[in-house]
Structures are given as C-alpha cells and as structure tokens.
N, CA and C atoms as a LAMMPS dump frame, in Angstrom:
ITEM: TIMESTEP
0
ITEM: NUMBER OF ATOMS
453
ITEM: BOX BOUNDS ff ff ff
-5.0000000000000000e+02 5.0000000000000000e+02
-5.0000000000000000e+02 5.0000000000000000e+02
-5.0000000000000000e+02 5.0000000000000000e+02
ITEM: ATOMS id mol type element x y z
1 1 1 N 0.845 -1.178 0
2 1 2 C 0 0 0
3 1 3 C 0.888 1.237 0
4 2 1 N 0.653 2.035 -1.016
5 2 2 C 1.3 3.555 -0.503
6 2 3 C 0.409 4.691 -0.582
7 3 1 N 1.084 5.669 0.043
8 3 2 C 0.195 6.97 0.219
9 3 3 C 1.351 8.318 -0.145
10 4 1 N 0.887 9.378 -0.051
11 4 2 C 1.787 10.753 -0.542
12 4 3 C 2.21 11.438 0.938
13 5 1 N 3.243 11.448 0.513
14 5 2 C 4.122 12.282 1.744
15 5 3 C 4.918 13.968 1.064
16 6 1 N 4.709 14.709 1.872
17 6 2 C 5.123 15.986 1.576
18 6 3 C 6.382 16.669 2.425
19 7 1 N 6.758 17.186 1.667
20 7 2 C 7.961 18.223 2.629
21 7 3 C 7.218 19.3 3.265
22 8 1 N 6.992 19.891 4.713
23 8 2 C 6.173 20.782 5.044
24 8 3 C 7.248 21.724 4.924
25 9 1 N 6.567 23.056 4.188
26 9 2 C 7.309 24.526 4.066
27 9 3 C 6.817 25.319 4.833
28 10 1 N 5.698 25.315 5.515
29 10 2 C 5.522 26.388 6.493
30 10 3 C 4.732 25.32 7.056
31 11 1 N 3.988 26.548 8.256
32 11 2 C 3.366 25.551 9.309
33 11 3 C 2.344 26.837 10.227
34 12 1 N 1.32 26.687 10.605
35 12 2 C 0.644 27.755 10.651
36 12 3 C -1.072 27.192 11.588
37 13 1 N -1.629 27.528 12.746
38 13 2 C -2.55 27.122 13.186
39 13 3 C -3.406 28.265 14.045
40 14 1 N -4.213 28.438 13.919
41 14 2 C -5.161 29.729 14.648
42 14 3 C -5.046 29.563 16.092
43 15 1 N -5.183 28.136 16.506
44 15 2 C -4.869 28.203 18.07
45 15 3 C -3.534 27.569 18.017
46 16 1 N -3.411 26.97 19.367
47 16 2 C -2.315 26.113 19.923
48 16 3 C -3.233 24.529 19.616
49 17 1 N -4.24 24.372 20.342
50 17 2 C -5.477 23.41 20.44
51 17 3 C -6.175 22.82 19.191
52 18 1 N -6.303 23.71 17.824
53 18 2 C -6.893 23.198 16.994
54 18 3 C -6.637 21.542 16.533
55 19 1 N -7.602 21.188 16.155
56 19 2 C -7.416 19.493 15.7
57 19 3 C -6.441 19.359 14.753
58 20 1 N -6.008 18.229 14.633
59 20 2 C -4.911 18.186 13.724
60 20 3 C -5.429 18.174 12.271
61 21 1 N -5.174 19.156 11.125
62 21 2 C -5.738 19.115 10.441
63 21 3 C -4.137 19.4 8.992
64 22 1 N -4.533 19.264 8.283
65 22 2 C -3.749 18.819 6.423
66 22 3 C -3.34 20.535 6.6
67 23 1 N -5.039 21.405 7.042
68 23 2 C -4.56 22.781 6.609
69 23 3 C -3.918 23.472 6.925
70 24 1 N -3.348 23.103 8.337
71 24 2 C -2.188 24.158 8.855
72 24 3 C -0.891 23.916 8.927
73 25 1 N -0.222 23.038 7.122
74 25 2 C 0.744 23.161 6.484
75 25 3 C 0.704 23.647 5.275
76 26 1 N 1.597 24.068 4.646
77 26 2 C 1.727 24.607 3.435
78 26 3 C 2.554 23.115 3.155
79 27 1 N 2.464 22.558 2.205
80 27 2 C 3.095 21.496 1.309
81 27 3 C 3.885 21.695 0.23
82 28 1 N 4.993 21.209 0.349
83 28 2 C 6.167 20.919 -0.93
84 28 3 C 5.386 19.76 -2.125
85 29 1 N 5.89 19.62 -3.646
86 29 2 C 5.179 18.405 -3.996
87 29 3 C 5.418 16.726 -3.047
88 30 1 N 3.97 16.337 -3.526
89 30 2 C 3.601 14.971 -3.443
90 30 3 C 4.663 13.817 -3.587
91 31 1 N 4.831 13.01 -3.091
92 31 2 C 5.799 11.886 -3.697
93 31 3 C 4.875 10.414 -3.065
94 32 1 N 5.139 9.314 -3.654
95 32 2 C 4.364 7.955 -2.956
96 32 3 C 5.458 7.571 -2.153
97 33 1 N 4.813 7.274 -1.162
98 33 2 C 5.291 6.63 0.224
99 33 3 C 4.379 5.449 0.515
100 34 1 N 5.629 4.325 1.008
101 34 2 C 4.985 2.827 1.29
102 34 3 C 4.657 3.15 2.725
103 35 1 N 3.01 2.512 2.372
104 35 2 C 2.735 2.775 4.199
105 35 3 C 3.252 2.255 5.736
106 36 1 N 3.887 0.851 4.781
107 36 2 C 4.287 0.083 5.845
108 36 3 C 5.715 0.801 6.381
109 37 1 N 6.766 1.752 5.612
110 37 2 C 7.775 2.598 6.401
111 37 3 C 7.253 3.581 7.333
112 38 1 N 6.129 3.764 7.336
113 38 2 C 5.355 4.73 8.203
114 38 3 C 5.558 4.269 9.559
115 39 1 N 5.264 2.745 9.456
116 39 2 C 5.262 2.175 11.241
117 39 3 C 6.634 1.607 11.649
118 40 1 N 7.279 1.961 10.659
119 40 2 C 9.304 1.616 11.096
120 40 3 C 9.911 3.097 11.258
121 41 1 N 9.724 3.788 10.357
122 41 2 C 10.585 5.055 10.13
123 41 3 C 10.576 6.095 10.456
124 42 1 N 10.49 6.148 11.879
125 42 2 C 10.683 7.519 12.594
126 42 3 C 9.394 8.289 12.646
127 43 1 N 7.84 7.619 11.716
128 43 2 C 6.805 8.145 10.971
129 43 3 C 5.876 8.528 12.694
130 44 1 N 5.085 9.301 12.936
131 44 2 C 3.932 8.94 14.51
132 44 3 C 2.497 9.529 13.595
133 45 1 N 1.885 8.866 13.971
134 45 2 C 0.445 9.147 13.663
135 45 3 C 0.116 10.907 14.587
136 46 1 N -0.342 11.544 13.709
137 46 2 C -0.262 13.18 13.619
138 46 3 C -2.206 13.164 14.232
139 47 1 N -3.014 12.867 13.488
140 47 2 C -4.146 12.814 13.416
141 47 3 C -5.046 12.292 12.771
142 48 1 N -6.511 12.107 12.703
143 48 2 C -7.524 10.964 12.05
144 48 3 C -8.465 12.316 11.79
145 49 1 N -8.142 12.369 10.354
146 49 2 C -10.063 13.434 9.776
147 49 3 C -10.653 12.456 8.761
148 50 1 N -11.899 12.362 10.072
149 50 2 C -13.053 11.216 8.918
150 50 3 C -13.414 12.131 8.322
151 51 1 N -14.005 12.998 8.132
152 51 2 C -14.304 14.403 7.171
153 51 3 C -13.752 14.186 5.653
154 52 1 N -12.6 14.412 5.851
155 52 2 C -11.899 14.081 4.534
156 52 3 C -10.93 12.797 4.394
157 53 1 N -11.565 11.437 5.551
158 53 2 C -11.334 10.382 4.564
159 53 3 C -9.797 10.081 5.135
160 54 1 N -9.004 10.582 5.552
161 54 2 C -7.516 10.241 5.941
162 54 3 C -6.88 10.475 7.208
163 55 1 N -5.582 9.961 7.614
164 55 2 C -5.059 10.274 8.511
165 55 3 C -3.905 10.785 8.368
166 56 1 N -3.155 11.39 9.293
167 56 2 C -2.389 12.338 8.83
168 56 3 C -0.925 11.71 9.487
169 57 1 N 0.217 11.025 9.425
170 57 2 C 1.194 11.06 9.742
171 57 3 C 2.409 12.134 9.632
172 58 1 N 3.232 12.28 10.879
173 58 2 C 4.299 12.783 10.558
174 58 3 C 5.958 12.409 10.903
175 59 1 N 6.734 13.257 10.355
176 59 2 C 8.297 12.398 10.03
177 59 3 C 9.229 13.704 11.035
178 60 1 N 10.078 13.763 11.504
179 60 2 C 10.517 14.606 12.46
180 60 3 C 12.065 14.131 12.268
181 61 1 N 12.791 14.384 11.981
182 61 2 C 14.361 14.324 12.377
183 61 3 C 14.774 14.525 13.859
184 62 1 N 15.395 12.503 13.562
185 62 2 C 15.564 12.154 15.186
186 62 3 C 14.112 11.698 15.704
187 63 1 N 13.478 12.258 15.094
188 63 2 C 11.596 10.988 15.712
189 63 3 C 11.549 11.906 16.94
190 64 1 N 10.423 11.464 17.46
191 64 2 C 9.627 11.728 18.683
192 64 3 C 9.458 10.734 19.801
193 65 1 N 9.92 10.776 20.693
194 65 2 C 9.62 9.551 21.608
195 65 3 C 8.16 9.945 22.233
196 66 1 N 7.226 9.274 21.978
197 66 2 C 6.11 9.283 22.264
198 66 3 C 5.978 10.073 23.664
199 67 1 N 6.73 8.453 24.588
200 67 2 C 6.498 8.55 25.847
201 67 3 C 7.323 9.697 27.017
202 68 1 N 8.038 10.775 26.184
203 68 2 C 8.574 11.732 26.433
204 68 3 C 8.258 13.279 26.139
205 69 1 N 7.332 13.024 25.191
206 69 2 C 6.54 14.166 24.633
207 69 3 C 5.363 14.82 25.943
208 70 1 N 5.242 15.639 26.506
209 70 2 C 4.21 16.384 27.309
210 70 3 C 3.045 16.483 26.649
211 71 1 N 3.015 16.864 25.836
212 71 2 C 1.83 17.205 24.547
213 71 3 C 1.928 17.237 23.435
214 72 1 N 2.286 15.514 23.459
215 72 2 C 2.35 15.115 22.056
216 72 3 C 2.745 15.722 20.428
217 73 1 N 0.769 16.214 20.742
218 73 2 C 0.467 17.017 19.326
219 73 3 C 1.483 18.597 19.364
220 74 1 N 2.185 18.592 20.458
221 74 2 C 2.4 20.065 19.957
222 74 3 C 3.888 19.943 19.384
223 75 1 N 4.48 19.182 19.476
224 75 2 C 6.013 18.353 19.406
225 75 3 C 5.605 17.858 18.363
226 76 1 N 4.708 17.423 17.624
227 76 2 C 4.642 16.922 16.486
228 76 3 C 3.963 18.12 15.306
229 77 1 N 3.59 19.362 15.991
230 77 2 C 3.633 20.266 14.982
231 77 3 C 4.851 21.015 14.588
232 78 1 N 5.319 21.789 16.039
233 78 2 C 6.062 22.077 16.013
234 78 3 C 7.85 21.486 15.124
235 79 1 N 7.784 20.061 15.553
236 79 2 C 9.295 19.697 14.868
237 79 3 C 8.868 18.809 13.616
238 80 1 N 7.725 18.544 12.868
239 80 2 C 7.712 18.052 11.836
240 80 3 C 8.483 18.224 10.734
241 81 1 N 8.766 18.03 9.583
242 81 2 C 9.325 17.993 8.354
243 81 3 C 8.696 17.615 7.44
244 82 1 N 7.655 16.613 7.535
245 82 2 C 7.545 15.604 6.516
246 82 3 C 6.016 15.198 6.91
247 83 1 N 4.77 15.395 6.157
248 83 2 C 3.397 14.82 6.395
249 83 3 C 3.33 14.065 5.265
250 84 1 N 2.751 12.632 6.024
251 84 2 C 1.756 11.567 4.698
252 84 3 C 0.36 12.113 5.341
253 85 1 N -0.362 11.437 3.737
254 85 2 C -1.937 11.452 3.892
255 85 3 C -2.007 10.375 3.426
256 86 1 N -2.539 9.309 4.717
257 86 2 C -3.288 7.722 3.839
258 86 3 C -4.327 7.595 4.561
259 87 1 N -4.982 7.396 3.395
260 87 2 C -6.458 6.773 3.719
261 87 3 C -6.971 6.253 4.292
262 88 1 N -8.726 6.33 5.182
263 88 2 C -8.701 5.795 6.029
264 88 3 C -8.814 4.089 5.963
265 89 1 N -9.26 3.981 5.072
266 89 2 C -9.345 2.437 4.809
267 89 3 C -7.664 1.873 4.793
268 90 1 N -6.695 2.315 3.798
269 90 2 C -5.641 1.533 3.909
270 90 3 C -5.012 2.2 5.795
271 91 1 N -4.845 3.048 6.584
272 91 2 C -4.876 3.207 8.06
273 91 3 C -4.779 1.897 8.959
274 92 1 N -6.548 2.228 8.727
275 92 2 C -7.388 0.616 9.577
276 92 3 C -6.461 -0.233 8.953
277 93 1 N -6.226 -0.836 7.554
278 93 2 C -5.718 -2.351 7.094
279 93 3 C -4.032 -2.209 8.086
280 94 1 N -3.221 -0.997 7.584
281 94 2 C -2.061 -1.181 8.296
282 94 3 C -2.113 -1.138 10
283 95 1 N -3.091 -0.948 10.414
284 95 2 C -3.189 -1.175 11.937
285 95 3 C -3.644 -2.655 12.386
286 96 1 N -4.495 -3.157 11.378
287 96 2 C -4.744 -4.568 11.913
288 96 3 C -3.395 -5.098 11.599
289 97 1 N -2.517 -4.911 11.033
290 97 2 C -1.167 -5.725 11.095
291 97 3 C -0.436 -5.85 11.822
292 98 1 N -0.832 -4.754 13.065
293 98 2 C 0.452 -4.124 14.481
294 98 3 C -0.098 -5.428 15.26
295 99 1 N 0.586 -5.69 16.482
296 99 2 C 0.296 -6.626 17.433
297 99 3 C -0.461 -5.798 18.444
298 100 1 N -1.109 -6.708 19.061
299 100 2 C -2.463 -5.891 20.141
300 100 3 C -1.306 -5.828 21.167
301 101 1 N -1.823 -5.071 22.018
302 101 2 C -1.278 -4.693 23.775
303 101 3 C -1.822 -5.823 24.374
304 102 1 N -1.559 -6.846 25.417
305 102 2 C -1.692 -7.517 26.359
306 102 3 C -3.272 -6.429 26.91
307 103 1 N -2.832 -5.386 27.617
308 103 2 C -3.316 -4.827 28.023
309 103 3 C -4.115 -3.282 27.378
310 104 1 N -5.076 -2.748 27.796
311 104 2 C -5.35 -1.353 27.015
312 104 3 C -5.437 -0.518 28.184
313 105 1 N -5.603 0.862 28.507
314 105 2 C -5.846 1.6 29.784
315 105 3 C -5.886 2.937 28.416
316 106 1 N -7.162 3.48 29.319
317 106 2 C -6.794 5.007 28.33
318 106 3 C -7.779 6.029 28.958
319 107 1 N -7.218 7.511 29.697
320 107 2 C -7.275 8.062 30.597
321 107 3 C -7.483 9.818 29.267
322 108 1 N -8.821 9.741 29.082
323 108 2 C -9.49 10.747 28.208
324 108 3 C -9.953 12.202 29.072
325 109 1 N -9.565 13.264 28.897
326 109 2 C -9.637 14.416 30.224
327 109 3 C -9.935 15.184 29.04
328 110 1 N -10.031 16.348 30.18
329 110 2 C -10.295 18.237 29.161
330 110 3 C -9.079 18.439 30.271
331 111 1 N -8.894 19.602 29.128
332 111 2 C -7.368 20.245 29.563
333 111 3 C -7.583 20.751 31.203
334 112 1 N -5.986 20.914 32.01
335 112 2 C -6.376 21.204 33.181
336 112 3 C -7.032 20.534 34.36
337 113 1 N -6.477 19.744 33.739
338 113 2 C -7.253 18.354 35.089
339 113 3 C -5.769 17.476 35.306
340 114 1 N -5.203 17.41 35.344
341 114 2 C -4.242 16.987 36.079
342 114 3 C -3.198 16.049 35.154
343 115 1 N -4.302 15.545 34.076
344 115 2 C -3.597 14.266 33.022
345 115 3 C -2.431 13.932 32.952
346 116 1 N -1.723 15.381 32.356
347 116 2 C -0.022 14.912 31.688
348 116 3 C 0.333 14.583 32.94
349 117 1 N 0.051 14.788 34.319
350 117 2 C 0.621 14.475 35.636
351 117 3 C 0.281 13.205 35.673
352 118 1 N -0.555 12.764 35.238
353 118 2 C -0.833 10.994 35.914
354 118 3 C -0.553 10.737 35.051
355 119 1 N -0.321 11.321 33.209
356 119 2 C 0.436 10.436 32.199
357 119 3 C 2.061 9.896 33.22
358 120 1 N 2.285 10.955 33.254
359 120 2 C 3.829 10.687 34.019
360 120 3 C 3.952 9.888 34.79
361 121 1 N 3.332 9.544 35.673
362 121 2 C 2.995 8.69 36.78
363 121 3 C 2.971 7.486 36.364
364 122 1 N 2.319 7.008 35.247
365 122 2 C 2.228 6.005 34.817
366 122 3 C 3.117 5.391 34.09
367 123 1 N 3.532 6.345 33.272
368 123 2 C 5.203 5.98 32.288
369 123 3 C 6.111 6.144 33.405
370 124 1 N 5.694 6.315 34.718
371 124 2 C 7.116 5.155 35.521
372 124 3 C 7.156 3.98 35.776
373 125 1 N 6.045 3.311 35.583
374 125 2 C 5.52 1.989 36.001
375 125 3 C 6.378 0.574 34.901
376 126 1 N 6.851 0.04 35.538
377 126 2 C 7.402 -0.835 34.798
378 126 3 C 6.333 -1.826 33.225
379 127 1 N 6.668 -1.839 32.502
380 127 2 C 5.58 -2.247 31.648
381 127 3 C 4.656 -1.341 30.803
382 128 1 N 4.841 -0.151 31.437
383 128 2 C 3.333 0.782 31.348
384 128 3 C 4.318 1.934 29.976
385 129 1 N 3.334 2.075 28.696
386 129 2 C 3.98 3.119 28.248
387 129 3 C 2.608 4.27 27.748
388 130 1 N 2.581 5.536 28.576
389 130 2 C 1.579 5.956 28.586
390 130 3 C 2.222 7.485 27.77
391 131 1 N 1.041 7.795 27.011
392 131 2 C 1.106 8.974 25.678
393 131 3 C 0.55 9.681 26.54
394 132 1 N 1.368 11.17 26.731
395 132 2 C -0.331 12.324 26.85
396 132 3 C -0.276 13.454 25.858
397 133 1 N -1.967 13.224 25.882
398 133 2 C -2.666 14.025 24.759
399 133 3 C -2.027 13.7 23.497
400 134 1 N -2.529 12.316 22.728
401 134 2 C -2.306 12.488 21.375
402 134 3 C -3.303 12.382 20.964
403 135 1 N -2.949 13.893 19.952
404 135 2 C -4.571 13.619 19.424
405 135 3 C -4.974 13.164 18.519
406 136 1 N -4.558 12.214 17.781
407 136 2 C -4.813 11.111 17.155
408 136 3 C -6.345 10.534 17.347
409 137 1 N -6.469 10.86 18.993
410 137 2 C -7.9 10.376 19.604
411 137 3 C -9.13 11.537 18.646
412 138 1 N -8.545 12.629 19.155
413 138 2 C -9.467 13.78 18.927
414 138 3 C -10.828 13.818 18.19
415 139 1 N -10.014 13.825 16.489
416 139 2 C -10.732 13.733 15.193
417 139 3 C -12.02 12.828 15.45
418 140 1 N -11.83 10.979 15.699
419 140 2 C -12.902 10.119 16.272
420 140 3 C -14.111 11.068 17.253
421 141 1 N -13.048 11.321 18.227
422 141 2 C -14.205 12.009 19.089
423 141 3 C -14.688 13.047 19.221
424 142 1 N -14.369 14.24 18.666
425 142 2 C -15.007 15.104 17.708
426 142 3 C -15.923 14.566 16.724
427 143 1 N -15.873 13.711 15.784
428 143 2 C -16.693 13.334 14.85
429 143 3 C -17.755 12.777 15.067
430 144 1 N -17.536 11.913 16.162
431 144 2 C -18.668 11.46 16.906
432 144 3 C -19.788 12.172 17.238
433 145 1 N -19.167 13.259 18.223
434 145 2 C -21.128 14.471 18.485
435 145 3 C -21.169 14.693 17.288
436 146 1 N -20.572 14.996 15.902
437 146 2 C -21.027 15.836 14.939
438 146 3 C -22.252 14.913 14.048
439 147 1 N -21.837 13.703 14.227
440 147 2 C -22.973 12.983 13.611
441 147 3 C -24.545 12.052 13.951
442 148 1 N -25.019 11.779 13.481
443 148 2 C -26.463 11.117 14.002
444 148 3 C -25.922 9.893 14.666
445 149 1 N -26.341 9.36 15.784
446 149 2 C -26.115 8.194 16.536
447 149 3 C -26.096 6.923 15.372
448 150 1 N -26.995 6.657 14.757
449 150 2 C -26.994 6.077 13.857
450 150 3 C -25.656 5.511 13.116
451 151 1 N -25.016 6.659 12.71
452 151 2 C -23.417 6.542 12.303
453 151 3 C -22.658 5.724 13.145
C-alpha cells in the first residue's frame, strides 16, 4: 500500500489546540510513500479526519519519543518535516497488522485536570507506556457528536 508524503514549508494554526488538520501546512510536492515505512521510520500518527477520509502522519528528524513528549500534538507540529496522507481504509488495514497490547488503559480528560501528571505517573511503572494528549484520539471524538447516533 502507498500513500503521498510531503515536505512541510511552512506551518501555521489559529490556536495552539486546533485538531490536527492537512490545513495548517503549506506542502512541498507529493511523492508515494509505502505505508508500511510509516510504522518503522521515525513516521507517529499526527491525526484521524473522517471528514476528509484520511489520517495524517508525521516524520521529524531524530523521531519523537512518544512517551517523552508532554503534549504530544504540539512536538509533532512544532518539529515536523515531513506529512503523509493515507487513507482511512488503507490506516485501519495497516493497523490490523500491528500486534495488540496484552493490556489497554486510556485516561481521556479536558485540559487542566491533572492528566499529563498521571500520564507521568504512569510511564514510571514498569511495563506501562503511557502517551499524553495524542490527538490522534481527537478527530474520532469530535466526529462522533457531529454525527447522528446512527453513524
């Protein structure tokens, strides 16, 4: 499976908070990118817009250690280089290929409640590797109120 990856030339967002969205880069041309280097190569999942169908990865020189990031998404705007857009269908297929967690735990807040503090707490725990605030989640749960239950 491949998808298009871009060189980001600028970088630009109305808040700090906005969802992760395609529009607050300016893009170099297109090139195809194999999706499967996405989950080896330094690549972290940026964000999910069901809206328009894709998810958004990004590429950072030197990578991002997840579990060292405070706020994720802002370390991944801030030091990006490099965005793919793949689809949500090929996404889902390259995620059913990852191995499941033994375990799941996932600790969903509004800002100002204490989170990145008990993220921390938890990424001391032997075994335990805990993200805070990626919003990877967001897009899903945003999209969710926007549509009829039904969906």
């Amino acid at each position: 499976m491949s998808c298009i990856s871009h060189t980001i030339l600028e970088r630009e967002k109305r808040l700090p908070v906005d969802r992760p969205s395609i529009e607050h880069f300016t893009l170099g041309p297109g090139e195809a990118t194999d999706i499967d280097s996405l989950l080896t190569d330094g690549w972290s999942v940026y964000g999910v817009d069901i809206e328009r169908d894709h998810a958004l990865f990004v590429w950072c020189e030197g990578g991002i250690d997840p579990k060292d990031a405070p706020f994720l998404y802002a370390d991944q705007f801030e030091k990006a280089e490099r965005v793919a857009v793949v689809p949500l269908a090929d996404f889902i297929r390259a995620g059913e290929s990852l191995p499941l967690p033994e375990k799941l735990g996932m600790l969903y807040s509004t800002g100002r409640s204490g989170s990145t503090l008990a993220s921390r707490i938890f990424a001391e725990l032997p075994g335990v590797i805990s993200l805070s605030e990626p919003d990877v989640i967001i897009g899903p749960v945003y999209h969710r109120f926007l549509r009829p239950e039904s969906e």
